[in-house]
C-alpha positions in Angstrom: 57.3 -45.2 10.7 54.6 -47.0 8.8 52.4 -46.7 12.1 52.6 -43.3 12.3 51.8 -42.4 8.4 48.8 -44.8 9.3 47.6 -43.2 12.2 48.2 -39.1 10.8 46.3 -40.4 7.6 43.6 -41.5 10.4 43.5 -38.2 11.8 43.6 -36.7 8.4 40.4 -38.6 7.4 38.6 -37.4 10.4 39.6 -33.9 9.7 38.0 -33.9 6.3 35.2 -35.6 7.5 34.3 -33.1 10.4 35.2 -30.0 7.6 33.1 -31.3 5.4 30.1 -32.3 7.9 30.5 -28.5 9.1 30.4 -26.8 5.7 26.9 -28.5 4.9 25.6 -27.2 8.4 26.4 -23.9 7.5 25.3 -23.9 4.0 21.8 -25.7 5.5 21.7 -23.1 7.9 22.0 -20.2 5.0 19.5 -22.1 2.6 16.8 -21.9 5.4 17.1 -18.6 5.9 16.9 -17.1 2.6 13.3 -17.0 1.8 11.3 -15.1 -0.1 7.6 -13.3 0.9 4.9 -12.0 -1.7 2.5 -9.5 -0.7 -0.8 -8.5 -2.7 -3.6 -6.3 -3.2 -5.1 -3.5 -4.5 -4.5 -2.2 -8.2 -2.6 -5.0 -9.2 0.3 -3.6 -6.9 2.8 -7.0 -6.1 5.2 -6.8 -3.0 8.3 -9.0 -2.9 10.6 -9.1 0.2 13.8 -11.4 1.1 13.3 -10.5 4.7 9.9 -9.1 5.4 11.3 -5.4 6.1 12.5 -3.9 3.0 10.3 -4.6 0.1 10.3 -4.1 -3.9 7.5 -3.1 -5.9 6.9 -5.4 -8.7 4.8 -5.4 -12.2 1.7 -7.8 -12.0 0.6 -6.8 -15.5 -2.5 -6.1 -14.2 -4.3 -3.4 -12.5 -7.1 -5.1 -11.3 -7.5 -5.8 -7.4 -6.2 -8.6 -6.1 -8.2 -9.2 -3.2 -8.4 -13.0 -2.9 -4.9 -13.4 -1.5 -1.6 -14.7 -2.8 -0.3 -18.7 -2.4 2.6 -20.4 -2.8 1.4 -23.9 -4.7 3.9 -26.7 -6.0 6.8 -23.7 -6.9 4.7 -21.6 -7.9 3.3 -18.3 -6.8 -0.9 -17.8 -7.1 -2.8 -14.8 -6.8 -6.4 -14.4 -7.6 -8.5 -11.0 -8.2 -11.3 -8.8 -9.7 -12.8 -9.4 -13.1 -11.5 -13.6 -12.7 -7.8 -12.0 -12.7 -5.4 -15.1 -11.9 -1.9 -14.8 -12.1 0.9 -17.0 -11.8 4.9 -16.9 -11.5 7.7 -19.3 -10.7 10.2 -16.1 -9.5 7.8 -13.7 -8.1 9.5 -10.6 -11.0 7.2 -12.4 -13.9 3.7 -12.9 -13.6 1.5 -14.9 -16.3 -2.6 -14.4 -16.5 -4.2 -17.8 -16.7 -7.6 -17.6 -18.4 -10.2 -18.4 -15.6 -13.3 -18.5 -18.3 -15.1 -16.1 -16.2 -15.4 -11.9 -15.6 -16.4 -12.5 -12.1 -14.2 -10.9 -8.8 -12.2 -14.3 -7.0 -11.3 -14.4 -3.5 -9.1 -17.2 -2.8 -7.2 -19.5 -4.4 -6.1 -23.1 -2.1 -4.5 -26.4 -3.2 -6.8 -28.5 -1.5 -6.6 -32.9 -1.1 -5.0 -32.4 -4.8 -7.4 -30.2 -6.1 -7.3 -26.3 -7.1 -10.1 -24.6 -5.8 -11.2 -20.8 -6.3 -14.2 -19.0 -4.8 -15.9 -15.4 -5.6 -18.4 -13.4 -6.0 -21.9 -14.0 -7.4 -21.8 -17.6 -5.9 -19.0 -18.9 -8.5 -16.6 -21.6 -7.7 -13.9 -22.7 -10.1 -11.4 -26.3 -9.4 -8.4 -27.5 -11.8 -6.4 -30.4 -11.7 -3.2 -28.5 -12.8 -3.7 -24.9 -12.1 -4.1 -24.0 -15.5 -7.2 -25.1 -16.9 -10.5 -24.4 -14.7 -14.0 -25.5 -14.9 -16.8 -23.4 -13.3 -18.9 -25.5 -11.0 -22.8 -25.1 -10.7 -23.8 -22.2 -9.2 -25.1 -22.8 -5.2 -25.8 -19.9 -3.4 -27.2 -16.9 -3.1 -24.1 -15.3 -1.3 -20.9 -14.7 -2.5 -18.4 -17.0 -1.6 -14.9 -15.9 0.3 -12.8 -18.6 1.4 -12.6 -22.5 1.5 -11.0 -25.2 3.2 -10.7 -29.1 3.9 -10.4 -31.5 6.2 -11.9 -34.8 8.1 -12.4 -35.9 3.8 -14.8 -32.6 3.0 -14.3 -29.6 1.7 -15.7 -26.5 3.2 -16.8 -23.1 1.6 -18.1 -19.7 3.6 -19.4 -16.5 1.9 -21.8 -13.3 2.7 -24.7 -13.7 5.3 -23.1 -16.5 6.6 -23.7 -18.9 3.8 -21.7 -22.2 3.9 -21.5 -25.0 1.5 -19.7 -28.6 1.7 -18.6 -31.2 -0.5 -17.0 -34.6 -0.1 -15.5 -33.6 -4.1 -15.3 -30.3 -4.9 -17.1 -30.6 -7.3 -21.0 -31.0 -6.3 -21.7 -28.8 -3.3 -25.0 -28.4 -1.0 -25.8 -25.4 1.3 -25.6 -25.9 5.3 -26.0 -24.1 8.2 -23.7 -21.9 10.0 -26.1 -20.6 12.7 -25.2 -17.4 11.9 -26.1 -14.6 9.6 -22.6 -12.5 9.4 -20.7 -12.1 6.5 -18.0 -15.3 7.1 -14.3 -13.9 5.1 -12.3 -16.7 6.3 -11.9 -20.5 7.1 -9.0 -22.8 8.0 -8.5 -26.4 8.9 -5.6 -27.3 11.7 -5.5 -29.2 14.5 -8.2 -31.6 13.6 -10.8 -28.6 13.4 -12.4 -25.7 11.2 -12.5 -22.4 12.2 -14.1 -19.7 10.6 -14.0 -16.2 11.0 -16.3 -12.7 10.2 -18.1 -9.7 10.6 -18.9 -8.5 14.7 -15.9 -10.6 16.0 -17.7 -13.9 14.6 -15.7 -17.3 15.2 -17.0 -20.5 14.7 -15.8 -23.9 15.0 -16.3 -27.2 13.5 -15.0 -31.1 14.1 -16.8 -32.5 11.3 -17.2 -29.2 8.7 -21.2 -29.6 9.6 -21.8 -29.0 12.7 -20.8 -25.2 13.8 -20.5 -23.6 17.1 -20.2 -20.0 18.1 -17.4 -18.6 19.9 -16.7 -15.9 21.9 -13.4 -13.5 20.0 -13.3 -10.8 22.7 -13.8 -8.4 20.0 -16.8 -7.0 18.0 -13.9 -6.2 15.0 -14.4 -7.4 11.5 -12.4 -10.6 11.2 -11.1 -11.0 7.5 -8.2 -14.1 7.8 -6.8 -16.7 10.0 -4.0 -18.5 9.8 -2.8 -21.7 11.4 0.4 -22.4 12.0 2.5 -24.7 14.8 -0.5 -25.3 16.9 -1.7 -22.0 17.2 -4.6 -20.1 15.5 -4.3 -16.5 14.7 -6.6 -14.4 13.1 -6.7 -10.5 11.9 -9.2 -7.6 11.3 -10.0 -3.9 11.6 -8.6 -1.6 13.8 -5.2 -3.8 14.1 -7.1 -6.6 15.3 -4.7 -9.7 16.4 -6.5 -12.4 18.5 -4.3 -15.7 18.3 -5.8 -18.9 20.2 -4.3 -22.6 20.7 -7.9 -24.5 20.3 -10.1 -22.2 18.0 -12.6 -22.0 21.3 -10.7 -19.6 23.7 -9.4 -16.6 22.1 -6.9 -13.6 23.5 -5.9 -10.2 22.1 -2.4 -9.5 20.6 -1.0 -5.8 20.9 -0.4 -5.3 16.9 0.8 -1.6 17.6 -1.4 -0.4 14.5 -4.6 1.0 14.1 -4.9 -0.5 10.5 -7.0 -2.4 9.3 -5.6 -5.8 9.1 -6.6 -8.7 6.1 -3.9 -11.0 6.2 -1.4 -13.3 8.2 1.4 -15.3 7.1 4.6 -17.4 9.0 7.6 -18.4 7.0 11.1 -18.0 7.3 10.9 -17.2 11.1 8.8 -14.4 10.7 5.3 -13.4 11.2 3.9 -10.5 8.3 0.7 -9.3 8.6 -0.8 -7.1 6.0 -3.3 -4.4 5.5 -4.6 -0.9 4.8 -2.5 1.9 3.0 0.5 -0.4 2.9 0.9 -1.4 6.0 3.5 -4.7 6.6 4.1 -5.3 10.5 6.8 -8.1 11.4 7.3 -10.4 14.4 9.4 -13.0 15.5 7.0 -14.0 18.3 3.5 -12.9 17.0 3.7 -10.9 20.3 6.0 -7.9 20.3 5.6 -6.2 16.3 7.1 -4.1 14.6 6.1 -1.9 11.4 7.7 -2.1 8.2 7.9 0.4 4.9 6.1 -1.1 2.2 6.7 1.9 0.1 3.1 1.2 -1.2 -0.2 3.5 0.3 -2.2 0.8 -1.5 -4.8 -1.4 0.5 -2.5 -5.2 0.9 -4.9 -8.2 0.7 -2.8 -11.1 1.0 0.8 -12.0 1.7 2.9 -15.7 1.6 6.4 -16.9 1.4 8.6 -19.3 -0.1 10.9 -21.1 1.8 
């Protein structure tokens, strides 16, 4: 008798054990798949979506346009704008304004090698330790500056008439060249190089941030973003430009299924969201096969992100 109560409380152990093992599967399973995207732009209008196809309008407190994007840095949302708008929320419902000391229009915000970093117009640059309180940094350029990046230990900035700047700080920066003259909207780091993207189809590609090499994009479309994500670049622009590439040097075309024009890319939660003019959200599981969703917004969409 005694053996038996032993070996039933045996099985009895294991039987807890494998319930137990499979609740925290499941409940992994349903915490990775409730995310949460944020999409931006025009008019202060704010997006939120648990699923990328049915979204909510929100209240920025603002109604200036937010054309340099939205991130999601340490738990917190970030959105940058017109007239040095930043804006700030842990939830994505309630949005804070963060004084950036300046009037002028910003447009990006990055969490960069532990440093916040926000470019603009009129050749301003702005870093912060904490995301709160920012210093404006000397003025470098003639150009206006539209996106930055970092890797290989420098940072890397790219602006109007294809003005580029580096800096091994972010803090001091000097002027390069890009070898080219087109308005540059958008740089990323991944893979171990830069890419950088523009006006007439422009792409071009660094291993070190100072030495830049033109590419051929297959399109004469403006470029506005590109994204990196998984070992694949993609990037977006007029006309419902997609081009996606797996190097940053050799570039095809991606059937969108829009003729909108297209200024932002994001992956999370399994999806792919791109973002653009009068509302317009497409969705992809693939990045190949899309499909359009109602924003319930005509307003032009400058940036989306997620939180996972």
């Amino acid at each position: 008798m005694r053996h038996i109560l032993i070996i039933l409380s045996i099985f009895l152990f294991i039987f807890i054990i494998i319930s137990c093992a499979k609740k925290s599967s499941d409940d992994s399973k349903t915490t990775t798949s409730s995310g949460l995207f944020v999409a931006v732009g025009d008019n202060g209008i704010i997006l939120t979506s648990s699923d990328a196809s049915t979204w909510t309008t929100g209240t920025s407190g603002t109604t200036d346009y937010l054309k340099g994007g939205v991130t999601y840095i340490n738990s917190v949302f970030m959105t940058v704008g017109d007239n040095g708008t930043i804006l700030s929320s842990t939830d994505s419902t309630s949005w804070n304004q963060i004084n950036s000391g300046t009037t002028e229009n910003l447009r990006e915000i990055k969490y960069l090698n532990g440093l916040y970093l926000i470019v603009g117009k009129n050749r301003i640059i702005l870093s912060s330790s904490n995301g709160t309180n920012w210093t404006q940094r000397n003025y470098v350029s003639d150009w206006g500056f539209h996106s930055v990046s970092y890797g290989k230990n420098i940072y890397v900035t790219v602006g109007g008439g294809g003005n580029m700047y580096t800096s091994s700080d972010g803090y001091s920066w000097t002027s390069i060249s890009s070898s080219t003259t087109e308005d540059l909207m958008s740089i990323v780091f991944g893979g171990g190089i830069f890419v950088t993207v523009g006006f007439s189809g422009t792409i071009l590609t660094s291993s070190n941030g100072s030495t830049w090499t033109s590419r051929s994009s297959g399109t004469s479309e403006r470029l506005y973003y590109i994204f990196y994500n998984n070992g694949l670049f993609y990037a977006v622009g007029n006309s419902g430009t997609i081009i996606k590439s797996s190097d940053g040097i050799s570039w095809s075309s991606i059937n969108s299924g829009t003729t909108g024009h297209l200024r932002g890319i994001h992956y999370g939660n399994g999806i792919f969201v791109a973002i653009g003019s009068s509302g317009t959200i497409i969705t992809s599981s693939d990045a190949t096969s899309w499909t359009s969703s109602t924003s319930g917004t005509s307003e032009y969409l400058r940036g989306v992100t997620s939180k996972e």
